[in-house]
Backbone as a printed PyTorch tensor [residue, N CA C, xyz], in Angstrom:
tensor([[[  0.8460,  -1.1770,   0.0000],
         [  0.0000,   0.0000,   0.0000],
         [  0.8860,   1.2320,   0.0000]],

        [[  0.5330,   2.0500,  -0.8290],
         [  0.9980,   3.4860,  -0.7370],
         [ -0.1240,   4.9280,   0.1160]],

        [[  0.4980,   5.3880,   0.2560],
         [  0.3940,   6.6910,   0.7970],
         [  0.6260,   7.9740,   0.4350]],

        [[ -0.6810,   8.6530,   0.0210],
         [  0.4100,  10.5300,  -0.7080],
         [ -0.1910,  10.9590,   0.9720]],

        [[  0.4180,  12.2580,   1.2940],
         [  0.6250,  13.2900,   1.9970],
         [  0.1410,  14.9370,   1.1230]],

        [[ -0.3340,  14.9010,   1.6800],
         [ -0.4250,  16.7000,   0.9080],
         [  0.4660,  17.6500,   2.5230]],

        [[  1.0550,  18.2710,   2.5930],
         [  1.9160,  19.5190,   3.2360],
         [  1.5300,  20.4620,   3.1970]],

        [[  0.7750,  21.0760,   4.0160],
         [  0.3880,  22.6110,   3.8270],
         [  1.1840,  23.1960,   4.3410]],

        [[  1.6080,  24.1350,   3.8840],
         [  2.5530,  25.5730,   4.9150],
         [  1.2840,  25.8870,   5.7730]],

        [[  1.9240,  26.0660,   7.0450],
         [  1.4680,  26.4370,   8.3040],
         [  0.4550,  27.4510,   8.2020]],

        [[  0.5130,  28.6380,   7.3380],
         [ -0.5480,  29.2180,   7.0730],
         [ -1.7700,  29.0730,   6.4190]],

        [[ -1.7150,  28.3580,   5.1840],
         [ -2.3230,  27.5180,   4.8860],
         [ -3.6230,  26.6450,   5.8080]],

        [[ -2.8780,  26.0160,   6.5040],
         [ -3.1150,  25.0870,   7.6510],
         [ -4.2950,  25.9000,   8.2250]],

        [[ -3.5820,  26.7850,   9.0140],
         [ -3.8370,  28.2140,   9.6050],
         [ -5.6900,  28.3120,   9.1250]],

        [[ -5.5850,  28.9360,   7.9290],
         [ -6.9160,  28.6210,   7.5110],
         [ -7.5000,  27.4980,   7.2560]],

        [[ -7.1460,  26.5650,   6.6290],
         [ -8.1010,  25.2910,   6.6920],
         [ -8.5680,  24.9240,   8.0930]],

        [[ -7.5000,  25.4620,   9.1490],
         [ -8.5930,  24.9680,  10.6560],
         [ -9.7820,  25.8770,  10.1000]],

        [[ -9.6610,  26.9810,  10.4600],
         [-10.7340,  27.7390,  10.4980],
         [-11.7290,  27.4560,   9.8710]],

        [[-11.3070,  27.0700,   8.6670],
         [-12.5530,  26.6440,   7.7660],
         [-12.6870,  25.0290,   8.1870]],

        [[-12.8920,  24.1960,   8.8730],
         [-13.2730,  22.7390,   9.4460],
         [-12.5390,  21.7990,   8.7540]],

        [[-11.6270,  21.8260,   7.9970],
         [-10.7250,  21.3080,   7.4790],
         [ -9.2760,  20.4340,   7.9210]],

        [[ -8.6810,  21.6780,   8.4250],
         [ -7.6760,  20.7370,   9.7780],
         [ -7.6960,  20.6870,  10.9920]],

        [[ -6.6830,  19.4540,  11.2430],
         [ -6.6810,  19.2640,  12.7030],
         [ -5.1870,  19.1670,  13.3040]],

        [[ -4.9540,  19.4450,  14.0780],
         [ -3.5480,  19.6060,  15.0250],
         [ -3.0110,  17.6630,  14.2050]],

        [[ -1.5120,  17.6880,  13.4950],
         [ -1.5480,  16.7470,  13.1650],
         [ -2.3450,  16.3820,  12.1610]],

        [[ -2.8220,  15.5360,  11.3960],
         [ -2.9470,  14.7040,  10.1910],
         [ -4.1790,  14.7190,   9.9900]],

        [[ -4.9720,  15.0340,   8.9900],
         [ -6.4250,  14.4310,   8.8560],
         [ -6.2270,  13.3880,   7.6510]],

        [[ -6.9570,  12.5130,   7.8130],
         [ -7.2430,  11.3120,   6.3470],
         [ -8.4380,  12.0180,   6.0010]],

        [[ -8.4480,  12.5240,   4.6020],
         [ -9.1980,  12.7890,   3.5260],
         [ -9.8660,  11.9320,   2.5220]],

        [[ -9.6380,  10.9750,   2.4400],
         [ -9.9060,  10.0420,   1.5810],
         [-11.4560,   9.4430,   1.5850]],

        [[-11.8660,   9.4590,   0.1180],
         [-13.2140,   9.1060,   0.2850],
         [-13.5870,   7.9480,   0.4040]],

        [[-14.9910,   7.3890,   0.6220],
         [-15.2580,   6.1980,   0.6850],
         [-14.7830,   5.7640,  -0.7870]],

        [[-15.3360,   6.1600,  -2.1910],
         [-15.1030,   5.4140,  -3.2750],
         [-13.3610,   5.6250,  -3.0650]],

        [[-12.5580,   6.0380,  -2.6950],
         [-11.3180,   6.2250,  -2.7280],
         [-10.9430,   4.4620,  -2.2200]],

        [[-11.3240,   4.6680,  -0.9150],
         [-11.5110,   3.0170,   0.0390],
         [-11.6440,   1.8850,  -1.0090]],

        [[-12.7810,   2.2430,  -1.5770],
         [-13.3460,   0.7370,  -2.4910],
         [-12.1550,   0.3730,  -3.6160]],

        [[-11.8310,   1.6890,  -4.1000],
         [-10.9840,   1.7270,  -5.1940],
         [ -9.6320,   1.1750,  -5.0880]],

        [[ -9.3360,   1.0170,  -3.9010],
         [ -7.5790,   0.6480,  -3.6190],
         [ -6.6200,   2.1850,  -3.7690]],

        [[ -7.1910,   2.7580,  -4.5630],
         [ -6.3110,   3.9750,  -4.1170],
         [ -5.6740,   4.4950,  -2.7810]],

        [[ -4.7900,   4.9110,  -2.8270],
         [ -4.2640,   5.5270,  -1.6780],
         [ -4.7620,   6.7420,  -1.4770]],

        [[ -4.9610,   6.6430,   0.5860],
         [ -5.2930,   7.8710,   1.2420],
         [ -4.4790,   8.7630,   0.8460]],

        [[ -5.2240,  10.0470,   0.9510],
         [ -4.7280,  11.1020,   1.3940],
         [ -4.8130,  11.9970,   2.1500]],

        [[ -3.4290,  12.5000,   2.9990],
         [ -3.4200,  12.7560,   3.8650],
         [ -2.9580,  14.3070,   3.9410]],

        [[ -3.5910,  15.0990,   4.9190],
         [ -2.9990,  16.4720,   4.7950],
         [ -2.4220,  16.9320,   6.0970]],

        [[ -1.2590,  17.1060,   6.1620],
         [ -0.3240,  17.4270,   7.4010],
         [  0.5200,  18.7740,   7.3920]],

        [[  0.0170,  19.3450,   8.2640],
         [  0.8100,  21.1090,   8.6870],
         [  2.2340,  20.5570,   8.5320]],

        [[  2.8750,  21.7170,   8.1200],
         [  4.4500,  21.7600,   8.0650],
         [  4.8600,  23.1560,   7.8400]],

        [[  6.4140,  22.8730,   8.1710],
         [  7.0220,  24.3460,   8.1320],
         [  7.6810,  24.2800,   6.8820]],

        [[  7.9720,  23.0170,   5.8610],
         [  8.7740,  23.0970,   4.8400],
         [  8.9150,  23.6430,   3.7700]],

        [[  9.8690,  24.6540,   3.1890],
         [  9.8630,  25.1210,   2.1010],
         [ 11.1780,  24.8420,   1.3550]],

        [[ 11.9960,  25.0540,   1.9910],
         [ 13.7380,  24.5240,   1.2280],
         [ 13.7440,  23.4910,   0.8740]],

        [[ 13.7560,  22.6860,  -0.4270],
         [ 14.3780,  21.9370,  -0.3080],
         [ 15.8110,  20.9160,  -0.3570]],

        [[ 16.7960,  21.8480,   0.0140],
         [ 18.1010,  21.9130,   0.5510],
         [ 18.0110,  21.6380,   2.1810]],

        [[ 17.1470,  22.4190,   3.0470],
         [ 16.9910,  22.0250,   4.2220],
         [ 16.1940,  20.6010,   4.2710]],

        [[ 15.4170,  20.1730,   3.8320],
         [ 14.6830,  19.2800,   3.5820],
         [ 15.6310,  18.0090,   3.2190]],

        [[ 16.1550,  18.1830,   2.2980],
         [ 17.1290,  17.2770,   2.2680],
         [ 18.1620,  16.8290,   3.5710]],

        [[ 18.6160,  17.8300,   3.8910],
         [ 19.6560,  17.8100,   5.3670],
         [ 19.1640,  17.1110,   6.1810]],

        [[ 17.2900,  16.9730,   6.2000],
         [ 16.5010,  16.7750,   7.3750],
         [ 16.2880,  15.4510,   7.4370]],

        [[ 16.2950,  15.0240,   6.2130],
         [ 15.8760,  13.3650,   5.5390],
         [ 17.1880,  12.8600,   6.1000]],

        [[ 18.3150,  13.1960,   5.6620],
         [ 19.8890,  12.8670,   5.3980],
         [ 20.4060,  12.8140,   7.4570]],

        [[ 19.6420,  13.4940,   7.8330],
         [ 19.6680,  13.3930,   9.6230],
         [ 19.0690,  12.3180,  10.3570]],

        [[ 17.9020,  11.8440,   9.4410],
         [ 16.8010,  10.5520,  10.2280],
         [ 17.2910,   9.4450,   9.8890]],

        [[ 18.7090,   9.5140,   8.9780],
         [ 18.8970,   7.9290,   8.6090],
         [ 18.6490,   7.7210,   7.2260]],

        [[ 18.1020,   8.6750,   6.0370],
         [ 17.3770,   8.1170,   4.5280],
         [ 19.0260,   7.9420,   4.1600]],

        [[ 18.4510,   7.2910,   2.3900],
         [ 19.5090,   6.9970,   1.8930],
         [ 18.9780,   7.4130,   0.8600]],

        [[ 20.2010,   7.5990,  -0.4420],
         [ 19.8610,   7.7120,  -1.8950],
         [ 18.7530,   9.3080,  -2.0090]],

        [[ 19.0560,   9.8300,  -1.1360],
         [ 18.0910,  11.0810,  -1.7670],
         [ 18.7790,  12.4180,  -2.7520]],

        [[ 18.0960,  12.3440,  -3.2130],
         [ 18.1030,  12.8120,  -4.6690],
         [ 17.3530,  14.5090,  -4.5200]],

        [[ 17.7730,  15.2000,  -4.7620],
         [ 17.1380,  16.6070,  -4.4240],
         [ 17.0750,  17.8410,  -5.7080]],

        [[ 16.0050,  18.3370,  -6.2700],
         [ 16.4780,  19.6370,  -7.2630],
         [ 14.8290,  20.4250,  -6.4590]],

        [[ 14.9020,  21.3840,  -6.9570],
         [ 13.8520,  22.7180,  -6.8260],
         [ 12.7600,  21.9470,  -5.9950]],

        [[ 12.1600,  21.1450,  -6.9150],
         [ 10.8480,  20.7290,  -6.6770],
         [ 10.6110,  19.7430,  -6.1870]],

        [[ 11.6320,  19.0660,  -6.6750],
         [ 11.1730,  17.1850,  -6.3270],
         [ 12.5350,  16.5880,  -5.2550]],

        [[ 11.8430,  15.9900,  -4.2060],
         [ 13.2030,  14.9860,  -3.4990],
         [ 12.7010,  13.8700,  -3.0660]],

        [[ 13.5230,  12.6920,  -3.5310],
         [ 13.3460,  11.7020,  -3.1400],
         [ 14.1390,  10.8290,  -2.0310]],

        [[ 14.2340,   9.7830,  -1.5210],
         [ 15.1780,   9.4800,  -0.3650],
         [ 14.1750,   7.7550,  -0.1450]],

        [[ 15.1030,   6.9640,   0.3490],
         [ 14.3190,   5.8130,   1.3390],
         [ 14.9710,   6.1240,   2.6350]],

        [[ 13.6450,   5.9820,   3.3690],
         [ 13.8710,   6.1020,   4.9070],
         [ 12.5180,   4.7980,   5.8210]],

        [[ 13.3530,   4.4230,   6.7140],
         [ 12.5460,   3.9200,   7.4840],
         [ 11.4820,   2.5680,   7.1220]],

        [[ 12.5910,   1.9670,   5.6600],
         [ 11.4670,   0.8060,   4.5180],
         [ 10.7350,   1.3960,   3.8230]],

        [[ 10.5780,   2.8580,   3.4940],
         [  9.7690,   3.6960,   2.6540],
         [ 10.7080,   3.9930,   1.4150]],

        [[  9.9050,   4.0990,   0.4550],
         [ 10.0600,   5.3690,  -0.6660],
         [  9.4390,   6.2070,  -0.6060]],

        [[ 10.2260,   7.5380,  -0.5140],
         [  9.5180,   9.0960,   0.0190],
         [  9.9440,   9.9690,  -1.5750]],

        [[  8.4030,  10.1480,  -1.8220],
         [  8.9270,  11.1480,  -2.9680],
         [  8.1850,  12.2100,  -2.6460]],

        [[  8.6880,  13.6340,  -2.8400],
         [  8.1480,  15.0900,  -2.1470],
         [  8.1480,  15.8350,  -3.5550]],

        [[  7.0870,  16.0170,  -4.1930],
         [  7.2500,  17.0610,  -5.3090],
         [  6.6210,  18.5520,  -4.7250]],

        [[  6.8800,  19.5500,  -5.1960],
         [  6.6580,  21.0740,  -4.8490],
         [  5.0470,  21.0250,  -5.8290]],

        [[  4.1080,  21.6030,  -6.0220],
         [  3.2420,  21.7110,  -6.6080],
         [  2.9190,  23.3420,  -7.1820]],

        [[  2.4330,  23.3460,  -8.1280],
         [  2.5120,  24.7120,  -8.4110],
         [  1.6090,  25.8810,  -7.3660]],

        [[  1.1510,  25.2040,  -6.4270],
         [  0.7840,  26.1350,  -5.2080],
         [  1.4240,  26.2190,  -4.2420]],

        [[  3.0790,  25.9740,  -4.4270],
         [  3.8490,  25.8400,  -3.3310],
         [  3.3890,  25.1270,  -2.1870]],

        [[  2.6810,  23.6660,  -2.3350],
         [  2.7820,  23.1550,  -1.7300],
         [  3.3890,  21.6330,  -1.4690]],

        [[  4.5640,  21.1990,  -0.7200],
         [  4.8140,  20.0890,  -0.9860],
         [  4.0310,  18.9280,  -0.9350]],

        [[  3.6120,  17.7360,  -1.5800],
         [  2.8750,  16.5520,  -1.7190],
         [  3.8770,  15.4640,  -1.4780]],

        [[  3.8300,  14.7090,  -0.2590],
         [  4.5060,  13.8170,  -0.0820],
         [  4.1950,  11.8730,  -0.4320]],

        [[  4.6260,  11.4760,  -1.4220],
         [  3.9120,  10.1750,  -1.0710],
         [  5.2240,   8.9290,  -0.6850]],

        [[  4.4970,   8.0580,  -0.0650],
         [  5.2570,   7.1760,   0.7790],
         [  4.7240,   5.8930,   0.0810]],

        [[  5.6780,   5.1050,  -0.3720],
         [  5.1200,   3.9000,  -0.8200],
         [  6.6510,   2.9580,   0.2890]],

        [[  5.5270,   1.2360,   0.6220],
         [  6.3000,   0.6380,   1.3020],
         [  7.5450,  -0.2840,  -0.0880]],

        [[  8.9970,  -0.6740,   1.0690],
         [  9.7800,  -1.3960,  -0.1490],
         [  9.8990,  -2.7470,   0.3340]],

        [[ 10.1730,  -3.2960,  -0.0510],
         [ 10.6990,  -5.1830,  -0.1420],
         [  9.5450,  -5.8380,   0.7020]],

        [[  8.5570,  -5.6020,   0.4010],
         [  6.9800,  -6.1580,   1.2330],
         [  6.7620,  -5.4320,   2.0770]],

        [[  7.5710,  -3.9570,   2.6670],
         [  6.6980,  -3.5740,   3.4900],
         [  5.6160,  -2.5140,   3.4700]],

        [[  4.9440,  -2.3610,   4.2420],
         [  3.6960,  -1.6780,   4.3240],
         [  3.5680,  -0.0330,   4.5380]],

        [[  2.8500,   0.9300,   4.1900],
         [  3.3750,   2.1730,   4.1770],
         [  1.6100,   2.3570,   4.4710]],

        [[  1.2720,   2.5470,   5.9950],
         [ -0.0060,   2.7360,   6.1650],
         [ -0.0460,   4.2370,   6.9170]],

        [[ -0.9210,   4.7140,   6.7320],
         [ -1.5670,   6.5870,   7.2410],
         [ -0.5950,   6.6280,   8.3260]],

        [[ -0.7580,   5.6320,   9.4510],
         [  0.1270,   5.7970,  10.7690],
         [  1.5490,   6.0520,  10.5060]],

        [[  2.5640,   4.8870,   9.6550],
         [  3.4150,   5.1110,  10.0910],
         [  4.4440,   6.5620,   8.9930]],

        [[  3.0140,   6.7790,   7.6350],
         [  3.4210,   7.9220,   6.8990],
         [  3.2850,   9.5420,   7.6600]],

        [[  2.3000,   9.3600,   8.1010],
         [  2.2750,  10.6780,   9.5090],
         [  3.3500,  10.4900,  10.4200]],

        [[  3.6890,   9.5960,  10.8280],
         [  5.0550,   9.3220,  12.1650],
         [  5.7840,  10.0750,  11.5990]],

        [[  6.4260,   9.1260,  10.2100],
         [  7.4400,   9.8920,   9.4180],
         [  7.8710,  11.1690,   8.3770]],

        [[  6.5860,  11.6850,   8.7060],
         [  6.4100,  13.1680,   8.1050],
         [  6.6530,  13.9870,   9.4980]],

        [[  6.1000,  13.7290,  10.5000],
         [  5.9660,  14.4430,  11.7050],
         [  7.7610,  14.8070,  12.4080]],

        [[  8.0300,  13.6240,  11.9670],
         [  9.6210,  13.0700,  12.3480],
         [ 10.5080,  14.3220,  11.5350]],

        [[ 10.1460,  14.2680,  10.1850],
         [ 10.7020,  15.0260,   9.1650],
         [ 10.5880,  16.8430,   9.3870]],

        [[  9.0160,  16.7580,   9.7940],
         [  9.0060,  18.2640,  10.4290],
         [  9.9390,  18.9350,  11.3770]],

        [[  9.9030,  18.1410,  12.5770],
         [ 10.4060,  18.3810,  13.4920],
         [ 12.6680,  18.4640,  13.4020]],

        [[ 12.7340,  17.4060,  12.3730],
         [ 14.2000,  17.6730,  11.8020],
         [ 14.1900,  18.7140,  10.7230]],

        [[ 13.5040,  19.0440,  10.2220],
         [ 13.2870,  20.4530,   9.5580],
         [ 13.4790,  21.5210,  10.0310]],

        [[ 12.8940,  21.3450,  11.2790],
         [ 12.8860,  22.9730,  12.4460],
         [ 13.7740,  23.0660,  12.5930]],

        [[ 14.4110,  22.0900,  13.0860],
         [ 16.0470,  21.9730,  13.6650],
         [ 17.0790,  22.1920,  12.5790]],

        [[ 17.0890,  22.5280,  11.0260],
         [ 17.9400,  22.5860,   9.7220],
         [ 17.5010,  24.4660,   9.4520]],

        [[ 16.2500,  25.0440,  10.0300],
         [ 16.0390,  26.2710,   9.9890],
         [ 16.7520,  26.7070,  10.8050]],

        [[ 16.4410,  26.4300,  11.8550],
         [ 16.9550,  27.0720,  13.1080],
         [ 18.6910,  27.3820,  13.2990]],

        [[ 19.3400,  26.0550,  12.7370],
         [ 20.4060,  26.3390,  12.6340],
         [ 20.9180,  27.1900,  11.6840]],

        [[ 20.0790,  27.2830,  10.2750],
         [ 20.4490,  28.7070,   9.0900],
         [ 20.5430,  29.6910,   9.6800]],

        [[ 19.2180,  29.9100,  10.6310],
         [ 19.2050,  30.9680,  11.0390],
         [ 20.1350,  31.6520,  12.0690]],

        [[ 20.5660,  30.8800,  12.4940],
         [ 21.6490,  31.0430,  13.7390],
         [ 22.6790,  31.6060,  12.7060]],

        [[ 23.3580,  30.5290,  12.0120],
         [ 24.1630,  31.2420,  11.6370],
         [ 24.1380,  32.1130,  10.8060]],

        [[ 22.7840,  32.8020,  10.0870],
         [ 22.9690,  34.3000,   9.2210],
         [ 23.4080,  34.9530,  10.2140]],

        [[ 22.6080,  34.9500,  11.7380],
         [ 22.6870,  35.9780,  12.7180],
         [ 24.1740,  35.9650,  13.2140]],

        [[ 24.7950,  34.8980,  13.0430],
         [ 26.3220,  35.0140,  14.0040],
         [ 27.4020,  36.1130,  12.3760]],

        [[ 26.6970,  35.4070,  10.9420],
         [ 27.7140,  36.3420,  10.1620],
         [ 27.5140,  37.3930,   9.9200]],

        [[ 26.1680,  38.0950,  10.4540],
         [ 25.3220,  39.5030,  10.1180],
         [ 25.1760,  40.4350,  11.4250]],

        [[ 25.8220,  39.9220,  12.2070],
         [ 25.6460,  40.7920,  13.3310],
         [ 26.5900,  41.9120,  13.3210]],

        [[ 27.6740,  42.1420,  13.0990],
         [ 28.5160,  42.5060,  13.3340],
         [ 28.4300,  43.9520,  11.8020]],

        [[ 28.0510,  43.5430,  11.3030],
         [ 27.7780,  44.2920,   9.7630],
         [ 26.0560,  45.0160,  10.6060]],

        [[ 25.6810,  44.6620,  10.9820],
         [ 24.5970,  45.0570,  11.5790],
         [ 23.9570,  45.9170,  12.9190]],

        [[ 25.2490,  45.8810,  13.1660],
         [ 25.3000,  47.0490,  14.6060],
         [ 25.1410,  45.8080,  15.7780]],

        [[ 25.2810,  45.1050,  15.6050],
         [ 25.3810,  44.6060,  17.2080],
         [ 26.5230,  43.6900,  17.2520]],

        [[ 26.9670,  43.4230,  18.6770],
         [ 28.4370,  42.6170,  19.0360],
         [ 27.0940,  41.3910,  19.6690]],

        [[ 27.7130,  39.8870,  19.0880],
         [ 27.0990,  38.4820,  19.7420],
         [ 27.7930,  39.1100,  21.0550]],

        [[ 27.0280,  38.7190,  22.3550],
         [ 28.0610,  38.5390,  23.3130],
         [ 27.8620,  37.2390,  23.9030]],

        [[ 27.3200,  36.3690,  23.7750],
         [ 26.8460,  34.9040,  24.3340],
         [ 25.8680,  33.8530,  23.2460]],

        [[ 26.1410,  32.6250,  23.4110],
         [ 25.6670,  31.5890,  22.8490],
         [ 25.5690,  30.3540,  23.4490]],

        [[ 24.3950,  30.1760,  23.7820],
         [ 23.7960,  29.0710,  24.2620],
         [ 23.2690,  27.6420,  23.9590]],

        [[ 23.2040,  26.5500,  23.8400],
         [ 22.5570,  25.0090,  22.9230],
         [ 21.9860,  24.5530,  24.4870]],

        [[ 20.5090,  24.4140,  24.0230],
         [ 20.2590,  23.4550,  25.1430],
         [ 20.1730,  22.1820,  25.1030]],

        [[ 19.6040,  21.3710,  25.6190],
         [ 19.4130,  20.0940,  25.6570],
         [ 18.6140,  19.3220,  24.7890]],

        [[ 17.4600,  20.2970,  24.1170],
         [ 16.6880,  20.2370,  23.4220],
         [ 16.6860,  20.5860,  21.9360]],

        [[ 18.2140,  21.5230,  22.0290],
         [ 19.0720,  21.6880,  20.5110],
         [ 18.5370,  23.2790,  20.2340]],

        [[ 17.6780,  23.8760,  21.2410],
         [ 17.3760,  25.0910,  21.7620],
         [ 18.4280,  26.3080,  21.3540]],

        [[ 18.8140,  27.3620,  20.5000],
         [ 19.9190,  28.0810,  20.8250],
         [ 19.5260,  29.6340,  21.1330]],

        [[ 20.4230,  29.8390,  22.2760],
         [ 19.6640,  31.5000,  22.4090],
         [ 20.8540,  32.0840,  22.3280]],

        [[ 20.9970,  33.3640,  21.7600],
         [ 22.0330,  34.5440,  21.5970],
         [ 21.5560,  35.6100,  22.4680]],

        [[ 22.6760,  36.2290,  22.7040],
         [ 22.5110,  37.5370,  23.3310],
         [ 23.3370,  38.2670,  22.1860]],

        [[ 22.9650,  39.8270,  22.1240],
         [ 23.0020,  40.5770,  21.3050],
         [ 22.9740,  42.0580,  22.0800]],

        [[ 24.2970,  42.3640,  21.6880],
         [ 23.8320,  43.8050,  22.6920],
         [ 24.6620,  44.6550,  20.9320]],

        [[ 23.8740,  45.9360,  21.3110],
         [ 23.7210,  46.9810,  20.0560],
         [ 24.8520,  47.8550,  20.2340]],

        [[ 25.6870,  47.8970,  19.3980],
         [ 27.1650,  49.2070,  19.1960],
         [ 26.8950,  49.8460,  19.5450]],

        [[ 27.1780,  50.7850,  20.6640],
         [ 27.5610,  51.9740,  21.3450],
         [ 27.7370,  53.1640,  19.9330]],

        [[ 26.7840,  54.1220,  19.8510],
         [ 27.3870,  55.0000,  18.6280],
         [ 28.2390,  56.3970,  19.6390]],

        [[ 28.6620,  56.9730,  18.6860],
         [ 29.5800,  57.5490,  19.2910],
         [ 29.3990,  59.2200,  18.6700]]])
């Protein structure tokens, strides 16, 4: 059995709650004739993803192999899956998960591993972002004066602003 994913950017998301559409985590969309048909669910899951350069890093962190990355499309096996992520012309990524060598690729464990993927995503932003701020500070009026990693991979800066003169 296979599995697509639809990815909404968070805003996105954002509104489809509003409008009765999403839910914290994953909804299955799929219709009954979808069921009868053998087709694969589909599933629509909030995300923060847009790079896919970070995206890649994020796959390449959980363990995938063989992933393959340009603009739109990345592919990778992770976890007994084939994960293919194309960009759609509404900027939204569509993820589908098909299982390999007999195994099974059901709603559960394609949400686990999207959820998995989010969350190593945050962590491939977070670190860009760190470091624009450690090479732009200084061009920017402020001296870093401290840097912090928590336990949780958490990083906080302190930033105090050039004295003008």
């Amino acid at each position: 059995m296979s599995v697509t994913l639809i990815l909404l950017p968070i805003a996105l998301a954002a509104a489809a709650a509003a409008g009765g559409i999403g839910v914290l985590g994953a909804t299955v969309t799929a219709t009954a004739a979808d069921k009868n048909s053998g087709a694969a669910p589909e599933i629509r899951v909030r995300t923060r993803m847009k790079d896919s350069t970070l995206l890649a890093d994020a796959l390449t962190n959980l363990g995938a192999t063989g992933v393959v990355v340009s603009r739109t499309r990345v592919t990778a096996e992770v976890d007994g899956v084939a994960l293919t992520m194309t960009l759609t012309e509404d900027a939204v990524w569509e993820a589908h998960v098909e299982g390999l060598d007999g195994a099974e690729a059901t709603v559960l464990s394609a949400t686990e591993l999207l959820q998995r993927l989010d969350g190593e995503y945050a962590l491939m932003v977070q670190h860009a972002v760190a470091e624009k701020i450690r090479q732009r500070a200084e061009s920017s009026g402020f001296d870093l004066v401290s840097e912090t990693r928590e336990a949780d991979d958490t990083v906080t800066m302190v930033l105090n602003v050039h004295a003008q003169a």
